[in-house]
N, C-alpha and C positions, 0 to 999 in steps of 0.2 A: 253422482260422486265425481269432485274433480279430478285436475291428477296434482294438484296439492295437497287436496287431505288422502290418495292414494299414496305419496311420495311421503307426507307428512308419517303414515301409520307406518309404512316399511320401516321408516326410519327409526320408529319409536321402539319397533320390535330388534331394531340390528342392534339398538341401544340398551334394552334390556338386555338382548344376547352378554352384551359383553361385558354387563355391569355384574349380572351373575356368573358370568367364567372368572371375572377378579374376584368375587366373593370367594371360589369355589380355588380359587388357584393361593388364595391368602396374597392375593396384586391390586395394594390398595388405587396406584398410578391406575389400572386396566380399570375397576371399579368406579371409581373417580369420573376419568372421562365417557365412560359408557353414562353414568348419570346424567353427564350433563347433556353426550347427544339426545338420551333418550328428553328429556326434558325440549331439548332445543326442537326436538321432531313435535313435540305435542304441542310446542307454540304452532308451527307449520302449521299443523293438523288443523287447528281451531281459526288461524287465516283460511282455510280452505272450506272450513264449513262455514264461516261468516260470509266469504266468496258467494259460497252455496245458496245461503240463505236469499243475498240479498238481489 
């Protein structure tokens, strides 16, 4: 494991964190961008395993 897809999965998790505390708080703004880092992390993620692969 690198530390992109290490850096990549943190990330996907602090993104769901925060996309379910907007769900949870009715903060569609907090929701919103917790999606998108979490999405933006699993790009990372999948650079780091390609990394991995190759």
């Amino acid at each position: 494991m690198n530390k992109d897809q290490v850096k990549g999965r943190a990330e996907e998790a602090k993104g769901k964190v925060k996309e379910v505390t907007g769900k949870i708080l009715n903060d569609d703004e907090m929701e919103l961008k917790g999606n998108v880092e979490k999405k933006v992390a699993k790009v990372k993620a999948g650079f780091g395993d390609l990394k991995d692969d190759i």
